[in-house]
C-alpha positions in Angstrom: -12.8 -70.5 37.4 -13.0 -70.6 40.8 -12.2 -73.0 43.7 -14.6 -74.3 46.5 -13.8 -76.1 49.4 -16.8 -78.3 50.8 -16.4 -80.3 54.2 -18.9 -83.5 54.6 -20.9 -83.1 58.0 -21.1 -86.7 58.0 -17.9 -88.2 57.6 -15.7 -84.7 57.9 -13.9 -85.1 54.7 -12.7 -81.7 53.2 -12.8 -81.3 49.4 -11.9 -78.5 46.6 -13.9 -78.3 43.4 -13.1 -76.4 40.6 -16.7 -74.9 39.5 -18.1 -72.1 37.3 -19.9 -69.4 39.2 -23.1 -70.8 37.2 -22.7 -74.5 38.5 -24.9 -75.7 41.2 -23.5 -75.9 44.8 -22.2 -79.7 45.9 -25.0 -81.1 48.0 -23.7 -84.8 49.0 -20.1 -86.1 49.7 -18.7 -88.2 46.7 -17.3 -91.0 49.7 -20.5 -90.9 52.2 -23.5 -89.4 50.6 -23.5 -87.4 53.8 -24.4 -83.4 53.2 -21.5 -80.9 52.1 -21.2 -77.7 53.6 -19.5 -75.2 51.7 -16.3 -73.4 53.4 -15.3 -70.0 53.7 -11.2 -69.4 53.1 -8.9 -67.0 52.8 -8.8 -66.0 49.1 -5.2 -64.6 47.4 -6.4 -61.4 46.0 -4.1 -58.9 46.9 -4.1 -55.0 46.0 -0.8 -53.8 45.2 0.7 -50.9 43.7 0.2 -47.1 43.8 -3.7 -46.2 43.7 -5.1 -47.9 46.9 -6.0 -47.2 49.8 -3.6 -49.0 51.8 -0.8 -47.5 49.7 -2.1 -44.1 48.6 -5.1 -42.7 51.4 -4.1 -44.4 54.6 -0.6 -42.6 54.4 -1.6 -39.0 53.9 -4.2 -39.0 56.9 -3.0 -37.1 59.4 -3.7 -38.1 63.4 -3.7 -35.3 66.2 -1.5 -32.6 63.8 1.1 -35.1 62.9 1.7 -36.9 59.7 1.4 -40.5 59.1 4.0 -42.6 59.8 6.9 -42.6 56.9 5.4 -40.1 55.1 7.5 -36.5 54.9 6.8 -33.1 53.6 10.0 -33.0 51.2 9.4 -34.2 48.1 12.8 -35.3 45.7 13.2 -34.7 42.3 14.5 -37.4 39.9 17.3 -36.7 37.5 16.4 -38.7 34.2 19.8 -38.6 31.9 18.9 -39.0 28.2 21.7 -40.2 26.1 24.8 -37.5 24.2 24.1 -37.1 20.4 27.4 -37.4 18.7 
């Protein structure tokens, strides 16, 4: 479940709620009875790993005939050793 962040335009008291997407929306301040507004925040969803496009797209454009910064043409082949059978 999610968290919202409400601020009370009466008093300025910030609050976090923990509320299903299918709950109402916090109208009045638990301390004042004053309205709540609800806040906009940074959320920590984060893309990581091979696939998007700051990983993956971005770094194959190329800009005026050059590649992409730490990008080269050479690719390396890995070595995988498997175990001797005896």
């Amino acid at each position: 479940m999610p968290i919202y962040e409400y601020e009370c335009l009466k008093c300025g008291k910030k609050l976090e709620v923990i509320q299903k997407f299918s709950d109402k929306p916090l109208s009045r301040c638990p301390e004042c009875k004053g309205k709540l507004h609800k806040l906009i925040s940074h959320n920590s969803f984060i893309l990581k790993g091979t696939g998007w496009y700051a990983t993956d797209y971005a770094s194959h454009k190329k800009e005026n005939g050059k590649k992409a910064e730490g990008k080269s043409d050479t690719k390396t082949e890995q070595k995988v050793e498997t175990p001797a059978k005896t």
